[in-house]
N, C-alpha and C positions, 0 to 999 in steps of 0.2 A: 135661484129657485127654478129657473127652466130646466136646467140643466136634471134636476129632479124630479120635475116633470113631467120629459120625455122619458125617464127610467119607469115610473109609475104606468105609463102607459104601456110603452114595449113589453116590460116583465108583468105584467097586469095576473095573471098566472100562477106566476112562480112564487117561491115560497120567500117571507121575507126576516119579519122580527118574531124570536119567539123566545123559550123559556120553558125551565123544566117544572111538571104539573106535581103538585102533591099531593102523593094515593094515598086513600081510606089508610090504608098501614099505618103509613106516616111517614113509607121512603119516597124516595123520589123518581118518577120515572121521566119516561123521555120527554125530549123535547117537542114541543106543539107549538106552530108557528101561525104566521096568519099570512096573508098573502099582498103580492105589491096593492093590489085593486083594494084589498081591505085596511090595508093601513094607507092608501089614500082616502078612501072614504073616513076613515078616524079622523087622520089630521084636520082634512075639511069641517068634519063637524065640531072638531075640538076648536078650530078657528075662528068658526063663526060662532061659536058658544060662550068663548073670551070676548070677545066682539059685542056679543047681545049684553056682558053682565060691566061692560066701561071701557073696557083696555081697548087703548088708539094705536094707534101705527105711532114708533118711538117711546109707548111707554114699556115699563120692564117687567121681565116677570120671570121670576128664580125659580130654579128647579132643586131639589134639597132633595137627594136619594142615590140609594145607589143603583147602578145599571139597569134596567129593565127596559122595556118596551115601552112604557107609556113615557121611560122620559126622551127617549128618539120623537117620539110622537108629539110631544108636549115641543120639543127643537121646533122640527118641519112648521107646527102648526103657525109658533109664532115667526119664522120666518118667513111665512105666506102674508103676513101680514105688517110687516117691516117692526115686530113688537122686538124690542130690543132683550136677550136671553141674558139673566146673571146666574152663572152656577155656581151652586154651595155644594162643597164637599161635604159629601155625606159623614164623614167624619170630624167633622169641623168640631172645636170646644165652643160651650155656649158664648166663651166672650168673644171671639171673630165670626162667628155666625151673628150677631147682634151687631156688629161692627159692621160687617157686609150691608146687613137689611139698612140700617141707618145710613152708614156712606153713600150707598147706590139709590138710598130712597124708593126702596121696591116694593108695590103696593100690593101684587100679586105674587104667591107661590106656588109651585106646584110639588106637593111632598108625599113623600111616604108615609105611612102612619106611627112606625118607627120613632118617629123627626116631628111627630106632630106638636106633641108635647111640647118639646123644644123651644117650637114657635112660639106657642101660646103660655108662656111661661115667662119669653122675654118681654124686653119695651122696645119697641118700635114704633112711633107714632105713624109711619108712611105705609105701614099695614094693612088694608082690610079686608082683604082675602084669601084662605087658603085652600085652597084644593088637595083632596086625598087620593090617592091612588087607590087607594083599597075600599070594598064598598063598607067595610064593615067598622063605621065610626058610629057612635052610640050618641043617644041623649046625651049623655054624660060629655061628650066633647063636644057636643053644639052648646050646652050651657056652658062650657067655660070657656068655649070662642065668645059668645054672647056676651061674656062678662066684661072682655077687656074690648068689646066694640070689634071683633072679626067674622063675619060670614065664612062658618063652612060647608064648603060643599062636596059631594064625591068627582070624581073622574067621570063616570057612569052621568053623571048629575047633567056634567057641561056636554058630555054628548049628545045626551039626550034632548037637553033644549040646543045644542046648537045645528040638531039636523031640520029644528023647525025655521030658521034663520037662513040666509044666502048671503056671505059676506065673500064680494069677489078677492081675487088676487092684487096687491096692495106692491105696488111698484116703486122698486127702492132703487136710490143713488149709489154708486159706490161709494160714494163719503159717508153715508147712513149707517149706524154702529149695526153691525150682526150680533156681536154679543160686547159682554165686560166680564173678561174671566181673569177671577181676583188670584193671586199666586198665592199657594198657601206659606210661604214665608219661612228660612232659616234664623232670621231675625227680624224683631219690629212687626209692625201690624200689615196685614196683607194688603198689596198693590192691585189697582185694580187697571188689567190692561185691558185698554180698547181696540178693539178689532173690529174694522170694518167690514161690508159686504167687498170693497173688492179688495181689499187684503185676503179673503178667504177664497177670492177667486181666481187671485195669483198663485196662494198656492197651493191648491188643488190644480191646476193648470200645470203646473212646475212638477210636482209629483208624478201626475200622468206623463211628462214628456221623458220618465226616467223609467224605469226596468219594475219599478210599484205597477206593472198592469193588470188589474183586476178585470174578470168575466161573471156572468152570471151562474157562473156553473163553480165560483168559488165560494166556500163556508168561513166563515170569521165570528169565532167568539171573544165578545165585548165585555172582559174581566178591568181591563185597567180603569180608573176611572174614567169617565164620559167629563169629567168635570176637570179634566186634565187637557189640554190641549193635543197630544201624540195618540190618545186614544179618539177624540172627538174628530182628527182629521183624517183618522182611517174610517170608521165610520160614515163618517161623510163621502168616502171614497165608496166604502163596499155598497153602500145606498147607490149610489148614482150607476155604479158598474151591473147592480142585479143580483149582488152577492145575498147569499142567505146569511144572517147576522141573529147569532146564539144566546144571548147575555147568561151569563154566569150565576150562581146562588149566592154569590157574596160571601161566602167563606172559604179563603184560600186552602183552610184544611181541605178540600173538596176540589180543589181548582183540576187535579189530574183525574179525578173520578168526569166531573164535568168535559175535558179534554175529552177522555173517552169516547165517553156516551155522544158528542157533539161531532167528533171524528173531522175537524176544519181542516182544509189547502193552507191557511196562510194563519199563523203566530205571530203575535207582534207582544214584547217584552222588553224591560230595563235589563241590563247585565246584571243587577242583581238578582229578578229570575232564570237566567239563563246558568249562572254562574250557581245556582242551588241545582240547577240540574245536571249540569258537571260536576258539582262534587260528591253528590251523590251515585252517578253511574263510577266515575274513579272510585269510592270509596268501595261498591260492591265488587267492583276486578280484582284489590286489592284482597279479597276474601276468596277469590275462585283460586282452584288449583294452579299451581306451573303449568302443566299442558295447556288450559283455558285459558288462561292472562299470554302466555306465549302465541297461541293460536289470535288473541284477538287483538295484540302490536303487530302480529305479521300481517293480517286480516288493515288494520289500518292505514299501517305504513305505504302498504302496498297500494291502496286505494287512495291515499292523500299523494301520492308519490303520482297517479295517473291523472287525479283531478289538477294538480297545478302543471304538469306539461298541457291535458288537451283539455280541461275545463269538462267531462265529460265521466259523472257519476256513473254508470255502466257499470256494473264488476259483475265477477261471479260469487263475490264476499259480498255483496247485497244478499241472498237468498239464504248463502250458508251462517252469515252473522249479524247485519243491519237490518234488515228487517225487523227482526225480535227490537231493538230501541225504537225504529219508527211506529213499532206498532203501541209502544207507551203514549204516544201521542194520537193515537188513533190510528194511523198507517197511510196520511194522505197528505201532511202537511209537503209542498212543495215550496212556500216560499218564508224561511224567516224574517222577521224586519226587526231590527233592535233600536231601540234609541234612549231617552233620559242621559246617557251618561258611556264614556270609550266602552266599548266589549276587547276584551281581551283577544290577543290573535290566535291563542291557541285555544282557546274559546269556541272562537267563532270557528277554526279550522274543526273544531272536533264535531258542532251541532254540523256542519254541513255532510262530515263524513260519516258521521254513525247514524244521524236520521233523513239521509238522502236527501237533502234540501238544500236551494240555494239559500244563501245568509246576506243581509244583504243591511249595510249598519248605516245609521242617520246621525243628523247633527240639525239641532235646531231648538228654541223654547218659545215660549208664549211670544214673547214681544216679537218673535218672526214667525208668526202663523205657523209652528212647527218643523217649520222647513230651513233648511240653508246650505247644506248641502247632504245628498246622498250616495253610496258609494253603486258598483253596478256590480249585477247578476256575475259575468263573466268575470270580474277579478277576482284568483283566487286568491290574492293576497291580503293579510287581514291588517289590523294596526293603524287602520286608517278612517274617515268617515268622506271617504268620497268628493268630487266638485264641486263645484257650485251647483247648484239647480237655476233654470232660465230664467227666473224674475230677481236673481240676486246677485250685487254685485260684492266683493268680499276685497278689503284690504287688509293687510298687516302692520299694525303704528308698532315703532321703536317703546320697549320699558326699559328703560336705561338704570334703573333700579333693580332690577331680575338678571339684566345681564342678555336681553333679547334685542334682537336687531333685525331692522328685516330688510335691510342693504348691503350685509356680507353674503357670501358663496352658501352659506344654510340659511334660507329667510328663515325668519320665526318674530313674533308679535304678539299684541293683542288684536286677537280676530274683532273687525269694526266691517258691517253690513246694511246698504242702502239696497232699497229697491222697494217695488207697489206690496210686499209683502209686511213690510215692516210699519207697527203698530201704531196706531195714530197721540200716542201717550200716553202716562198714567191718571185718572178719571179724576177729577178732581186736585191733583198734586202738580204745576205744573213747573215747581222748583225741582222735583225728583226728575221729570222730561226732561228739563232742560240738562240734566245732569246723565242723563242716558244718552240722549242723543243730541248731537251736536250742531252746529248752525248750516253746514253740509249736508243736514240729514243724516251721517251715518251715527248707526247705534254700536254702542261699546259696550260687546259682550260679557268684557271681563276675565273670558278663555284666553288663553296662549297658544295660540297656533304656529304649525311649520308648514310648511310648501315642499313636497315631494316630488323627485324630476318626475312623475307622470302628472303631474298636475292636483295629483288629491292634497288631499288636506289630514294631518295628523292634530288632535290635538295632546298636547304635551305640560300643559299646566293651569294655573289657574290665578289669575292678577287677584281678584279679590279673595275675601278671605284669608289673604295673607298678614303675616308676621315676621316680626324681627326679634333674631336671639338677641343675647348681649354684646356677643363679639361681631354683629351686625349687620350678619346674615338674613335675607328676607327668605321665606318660608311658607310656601304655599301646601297647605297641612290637607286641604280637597284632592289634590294632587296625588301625594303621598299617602293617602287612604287608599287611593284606587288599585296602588301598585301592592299594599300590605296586603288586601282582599285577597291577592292571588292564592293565598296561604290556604290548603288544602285543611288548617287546622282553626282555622276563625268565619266567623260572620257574618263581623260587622268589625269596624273600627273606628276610633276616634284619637285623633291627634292634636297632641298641645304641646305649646311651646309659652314658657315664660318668659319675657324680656328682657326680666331681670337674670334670666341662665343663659348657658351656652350650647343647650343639648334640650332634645327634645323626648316627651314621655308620651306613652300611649294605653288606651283602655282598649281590651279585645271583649270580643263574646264568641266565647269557642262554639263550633259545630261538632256539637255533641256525637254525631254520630261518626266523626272520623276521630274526633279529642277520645271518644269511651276505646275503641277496639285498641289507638294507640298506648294508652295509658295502661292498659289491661295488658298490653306485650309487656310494658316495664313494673309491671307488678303493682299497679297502683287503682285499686278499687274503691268503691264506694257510692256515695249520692256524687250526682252532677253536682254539686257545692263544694265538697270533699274531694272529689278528683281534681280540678280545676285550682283549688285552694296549693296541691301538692308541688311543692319544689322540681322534681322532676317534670311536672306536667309543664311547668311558667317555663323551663329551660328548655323543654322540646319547642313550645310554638315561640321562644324569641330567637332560638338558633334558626325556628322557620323563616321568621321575619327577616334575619340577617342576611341569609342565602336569598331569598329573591331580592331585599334589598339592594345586593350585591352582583345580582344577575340580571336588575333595571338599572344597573349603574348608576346610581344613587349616592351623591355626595356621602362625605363623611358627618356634618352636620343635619342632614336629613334622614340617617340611622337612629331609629326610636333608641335609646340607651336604658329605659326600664320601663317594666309593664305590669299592668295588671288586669289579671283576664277572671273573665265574668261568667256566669251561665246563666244567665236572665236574659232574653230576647228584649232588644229594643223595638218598642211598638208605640202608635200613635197615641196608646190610652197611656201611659207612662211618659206622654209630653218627648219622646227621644226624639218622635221621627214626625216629619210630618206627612199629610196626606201621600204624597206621591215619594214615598218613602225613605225621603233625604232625609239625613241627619240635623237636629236641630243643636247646635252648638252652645248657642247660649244657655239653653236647658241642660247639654251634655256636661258642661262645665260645671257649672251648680250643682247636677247630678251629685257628682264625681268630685269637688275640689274635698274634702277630708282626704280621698285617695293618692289626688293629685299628690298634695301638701307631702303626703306621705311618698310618696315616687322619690318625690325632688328632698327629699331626706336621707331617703336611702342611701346604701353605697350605689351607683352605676353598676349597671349590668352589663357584660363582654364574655363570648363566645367563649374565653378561656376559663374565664372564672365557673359560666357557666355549667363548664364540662366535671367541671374538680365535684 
């Protein structure tokens, strides 16, 4: 909390949390911020106003919304007061939001109005207070708080009594929980990991001593969830550096309009955002003239070719052809940061060269305070997530089941990390702790990691999640999702593998916008259902799949052998995916097994057959 502070005092001035206003019309215009000096005086009084109405230092109080201002405000406040934060995904289903409130026994929330309902709908006995963000709750929801025994009150409400109050600043231990951010889970009911105050101040510390240096003259809009960890720890970064911090309108359809209008230095995104906006600029060159697609491989090559000798973005292909893509993002972004999951190398070579930025990719999840390693500004080479970061130490254990070893001339393992970063268990579970992490303290990731002669770190598979064909092969199907993606004609994927077979099958979800223009060259029109459905279409994206399969060099067991491709988006309200937009398997299965059934019936699909 010093550490934020001294930013509130310095930047006292400057512009800080804000958010786009909506006009009489009913569009949206720009963004209006508030300043460091007034979102300390908020926190303060929102501190002392939890304060006046029960909440102690160690009790909890969840935040249920998505990104805004008041839920940064709603963080700072109770960290001034050592009140321990649990956040609910704003997307949450009412059964693990109800799950949440009872496991963590959290008596206070702080919600959107949205989400209000939600609450007051479920059973939770440890409930009796909710807080709204918005002023505008009605009789009608103070009597149906009243009903099931809950006080509610506005945001406006706790300020206002808590500017009449003085509750000093409330001095925590580093063993004192900062928060319990529950993972929203690919299987089973969510985990809830404990993070301590100095786990969060390991690494934030670690990050700072890497190439992440933030000024107050940089802009960061806050689209990922806050209730995610990668986004909660940049946030916490741009707070303390003086960064102006934009929050988004929560609807991705809007995410590039918001980009615009918000015009931020530094992006931070999963490879599956990154990798929608590569397919979408490839897809539009693919539509430009010979002269222009020729002009802009020369235009690149040329520039990729100067930035991996001198590291040294400069050209004269800035003005005559990058600019126009930097300026999709505004025209100011200077530093990317990827994380959730590997970015691809030509990925990341392509964000750095066409919108003038450094790219710079992480490695890390909740149970290590986001961090574990990061790669640096200066390396142009992609394919990797970096070293270690200073508060972590990193081993590689032998899977003698995968065929990984980390004592021959290629180390490779399961990545296993000790260090003041890593999490103090899961809240209540302490059979599932012990099974994470071991009597050494190091925790077992479940990645597979390699060891690069420069010292980085690749990672190259994934221990859990795995299966076994029949012929007894193990099969890491996360793994192999990530290399299918590459496909210029899907995405999203899902890979399965039966035990009782010997070959593995997969579901796609074409991206329509390169599946339609392709389909349309072979004569094949119609609704996105009917194109997609067409033999020709299934034999263009698995001869896709083949060819990179073949150019990640990919077993012959780990080649999907029949497919079936979709045109419905996998999204959270369809139970696919969860919050932080990972595929949920268990559901995907369920989904899809009539399809499966039907796969594993078929005849095998092959490249040759394919062609006929």
């Amino acid at each position: 909390m010093g550490a934020l502070k001294q930013s509130f005092e310095d930047n006292a001035t400057r512009t800080c949390l804000g958010k786009r206003e909506r006009l009489h019309d009913g569009t949206d215009g720009p963004f209006k911020f508030q300043t460091y000096d007034s979102l300390r005086q908020n926190f303060q009084n929102f501190a002392s106003g939890l304060r006046a109405l029960g909440l102690q230092p160690t009790s909890k109080l969840g935040i249920y919304a998505k990104n805004r201002p008041e839920w940064l405000t709603g963080l700072v406040a109770a960290t001034s007061q050592n009140i321990t934060v649990v956040p609910l995904y704003d997307t949450l289903g009412p059964d693990a939001t109800q799950y949440v409130l009872g496991h963590a026994e959290i008596p206070c929330v702080l919600t959107s109005y949205e989400n209000l309902h939600k609450l007051l709908t479920g059973d939770s006995p440890a409930l009796k207070l909710l807080i709204c963000m918005e002023s505008s709750i009605t009789d009608a929801d103070k009597t149906a708080a009243q009903r099931v025994g809950i006080k509610l009150l506005t945001f406006q409400d706790v300020l206002n009594d808590g500017a009449k109050h003085t509750f000093k600043y409330v001095d925590a231990t580093s063993d004192d929980l900062f928060m319990i951010m529950y993972t929203s889970g690919t299987t089973g009911v969510p985990k809830g990991v404990m993070l301590s105050n100095g786990n969060m101040v390991a690494a934030l510390a670690s990050v700072e001593k890497g190439d992440i240096q933030l000024t107050n003259e940089d802009v960061h809009l806050s689209y990922l969830p806050l209730a995610h960890i990668f986004e909660l720890i940049v946030s916490l970064i741009s707070l303390k550096a003086g960064c102006t911090i934009g929050c988004w309108r929560g609807d991705v359809k809007g995410l590039i309009e918001d980009i615009a209008a918000l015009r931020p230095t530094i992006l931070v995104g999963a490879p599956r955002v990154f990798n929608t906006i590569y397919d979408k600029v490839q897809n539009q060159l693919s539509q430009v003239s010979f002269v222009r697609k020729s002009m802009f491989d020369y235009a690149f090559n040329s520039k990729l070719s100067q930035v991996r000798q001198s590291g040294d973005p400069t050209t004269i292909w800035n003005k005559i052809v990058f600019n126009k893509f930097a300026d999709i993002l505004g025209g100011r972004v200077r530093l990317i940061i990827s994380g959730s999951a590997p970015l691809a190398p030509n990925v990341q070579e392509f964000l750095r060269v066409a919108f003038n930025a450094d790219v710079i990719q992480g490695y890390g999840m909740t149970e290590t305070s986001a961090v574990i390693s990061v790669s640096q500004a200066a390396d142009t080479h992609g394919g990797h997530v970096g070293g270690p970061v200073v508060s972590t130490e990193i081993k590689l254990v032998d899977v003698p089941e995968m065929n990984y070893t980390s004592s021959g001339p290629i180390q490779q393992g399961e990545i296993c990390v000790r260090g003041p970063n890593i999490f103090k268990g899961y809240y209540k579970m302490p059979e599932k702790t012990a099974e994470e992490i071991d009597r050494n303290g190091w925790f077992h990731t479940g990645d597979i990691g390699q060891w690069l002669p420069n010292g980085s770190l690749r990672i190259i598979d994934r221990k859990k999640n795995i299966f076994k064909l029949a012929q007894g092969e193990y099969v890491a199907a996360e793994f192999l999702e990530t290399v299918y993606l590459r496909s210029e004609y899907v995405s999203s994927v899902f890979v399965y593998g039966d035990s009782l077979k010997n070959y593995l099958v997969a579901i796609v979800v074409a991206d329509m916008d390169s599946v339609g223009p392709a389909a349309a060259a072979l004569g094949v029109k119609g609704t996105p259902a009917e194109i997609v459905a067409h033999p020709k279409v299934r034999t263009m994206i698995f001869e896709s799949l083949m060819r990179i399969g073949s150019e990640a060099n990919l077993k012959g067991f780990e080649k999907v052998r029949n497919l079936h491709v979709d045109h419905q988006p996998w999204t959270i309200d369809n139970d696919l995916l969860t919050p932080t937009m990972k595929l949920k398997r268990a559901s995907a299965q369920k989904y899809y097994q009539t399809i499966i059934d039907q796969l594993y019936a078929e005849p095998r699909l092959d490249v040759k057959r394919a062609r006929l």
